[in-house]
C-alpha positions as CSV (number, residue, x, y, z in Angstrom):
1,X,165.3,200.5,71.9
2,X,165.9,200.7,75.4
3,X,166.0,202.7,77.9
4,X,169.7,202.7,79.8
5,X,168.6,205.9,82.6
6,X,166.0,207.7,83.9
7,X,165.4,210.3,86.0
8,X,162.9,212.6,87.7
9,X,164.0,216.2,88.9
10,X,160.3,217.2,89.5
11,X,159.0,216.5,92.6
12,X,155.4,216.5,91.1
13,X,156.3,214.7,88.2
14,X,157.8,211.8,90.6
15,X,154.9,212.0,92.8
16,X,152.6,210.8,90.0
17,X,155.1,208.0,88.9
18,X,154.8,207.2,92.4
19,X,151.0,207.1,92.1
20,X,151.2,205.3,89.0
21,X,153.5,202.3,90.5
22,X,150.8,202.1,93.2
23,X,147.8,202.0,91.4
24,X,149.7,199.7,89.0
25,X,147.4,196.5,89.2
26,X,149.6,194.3,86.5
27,X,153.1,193.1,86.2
28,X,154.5,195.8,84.4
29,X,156.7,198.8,85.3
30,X,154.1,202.0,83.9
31,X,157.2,203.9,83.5
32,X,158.4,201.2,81.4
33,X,154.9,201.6,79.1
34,X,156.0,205.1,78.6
35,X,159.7,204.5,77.1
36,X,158.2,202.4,74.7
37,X,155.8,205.0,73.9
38,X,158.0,207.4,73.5
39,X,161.3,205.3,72.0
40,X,158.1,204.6,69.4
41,X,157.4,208.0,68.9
42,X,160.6,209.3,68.5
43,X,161.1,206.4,66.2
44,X,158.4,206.6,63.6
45,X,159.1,210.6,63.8
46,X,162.5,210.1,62.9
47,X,162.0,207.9,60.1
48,X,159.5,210.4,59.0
49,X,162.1,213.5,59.0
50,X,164.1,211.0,56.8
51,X,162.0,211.0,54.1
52,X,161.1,214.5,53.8
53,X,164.5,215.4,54.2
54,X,165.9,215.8,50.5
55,X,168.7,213.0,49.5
56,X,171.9,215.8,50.2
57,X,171.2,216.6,53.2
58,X,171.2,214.7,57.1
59,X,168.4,213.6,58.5
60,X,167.7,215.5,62.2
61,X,165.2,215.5,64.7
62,X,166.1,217.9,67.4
63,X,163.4,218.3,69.1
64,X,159.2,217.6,69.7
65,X,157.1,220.2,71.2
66,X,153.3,219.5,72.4
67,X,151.6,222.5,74.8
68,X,152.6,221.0,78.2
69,X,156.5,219.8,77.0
70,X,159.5,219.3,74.8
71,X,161.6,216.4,73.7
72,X,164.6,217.0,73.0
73,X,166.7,214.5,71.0
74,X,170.3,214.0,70.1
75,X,171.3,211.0,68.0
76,X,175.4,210.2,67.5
77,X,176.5,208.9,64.1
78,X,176.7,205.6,65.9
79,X,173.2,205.4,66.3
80,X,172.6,206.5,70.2
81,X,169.6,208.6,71.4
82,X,170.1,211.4,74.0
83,X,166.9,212.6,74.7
84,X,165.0,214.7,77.7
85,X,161.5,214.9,78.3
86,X,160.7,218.9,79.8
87,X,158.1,220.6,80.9
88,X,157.7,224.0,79.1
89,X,157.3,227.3,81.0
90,X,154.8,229.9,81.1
91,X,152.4,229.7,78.3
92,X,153.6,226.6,77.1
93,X,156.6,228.5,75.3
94,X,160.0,226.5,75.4
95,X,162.1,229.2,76.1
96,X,165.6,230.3,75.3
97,X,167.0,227.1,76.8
98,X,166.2,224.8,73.9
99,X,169.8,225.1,72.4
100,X,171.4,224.8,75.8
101,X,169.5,220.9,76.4
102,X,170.8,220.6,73.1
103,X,174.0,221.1,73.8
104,X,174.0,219.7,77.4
105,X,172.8,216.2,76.0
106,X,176.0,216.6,73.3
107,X,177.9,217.0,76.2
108,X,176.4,213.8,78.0
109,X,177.8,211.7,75.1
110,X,181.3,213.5,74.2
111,X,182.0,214.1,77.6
112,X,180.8,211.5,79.9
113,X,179.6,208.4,77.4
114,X,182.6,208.5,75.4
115,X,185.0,209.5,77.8
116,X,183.2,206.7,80.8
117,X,181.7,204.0,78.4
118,X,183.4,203.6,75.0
119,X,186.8,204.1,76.4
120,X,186.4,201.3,79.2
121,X,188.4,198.2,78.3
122,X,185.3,196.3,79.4
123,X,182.7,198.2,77.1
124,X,182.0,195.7,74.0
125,X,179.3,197.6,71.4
126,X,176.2,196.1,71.7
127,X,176.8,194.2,75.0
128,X,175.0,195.9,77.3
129,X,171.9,196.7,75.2
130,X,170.9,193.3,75.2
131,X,171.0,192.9,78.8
């Protein structure tokens, strides 16, 4: 349950984070509110598609469309969530592209989190998620 990177590509979307962190009056990080919200979300939605899933086959959430945006989600056997938050296009429609996140977040694990993380001699599982 938490969050190892985030990034904004929008420069409106990080203009209102940076509103947010102003008009922050407690202690906490807002952005931080958020990634519980959605780790929670994707979460109970998971455990959801796991019981409506019948016994012989997987378990998969791939993705979470509302009007205004899409989460996509990748989870490895081990038990790691890829996911990207997007903004929709015209119309609220997701596009042709939804496959290709798909397959770009696939790539983020095999490519760079295996290849980068699990392979370092100083990666131990677990270690850094309790940091």
């Amino acid at each position: 349950g938490k969050t190892l990177f985030t990034k904004t590509y929008s420069a409106a979307a990080a203009q209102q984070q940076q509103q947010l962190q102003a008009n922050n009056t407690s202690d906490e990080d807002p952005l931080a509110e958020q990634r519980k919200l959605v780790f929670g979300m994707l979460f109970s939605l998971r455990e959801l598609v796991g019981s409506l899933t019948p016994e012989d086959e997987p378990a998969a959430l791939h993705s979470i469309r509302t009007g205004a945006a899409t989460i996509h989600n990748y989870e490895t056997s081990s038990g790691l969530r890829f996911s990207m938050y997007a903004t929709n296009g015209a119309e609220g429609r997701v596009g042709p592209d939804a496959p290709a996140i798909r397959d770009a977040l696939r790539h983020i694990y095999t490519d760079i989190w295996v290849e980068t993380v699990v392979r370092s001699p100083l990666y131990r599982p677990g270690n850094m998620l309790s940091a």
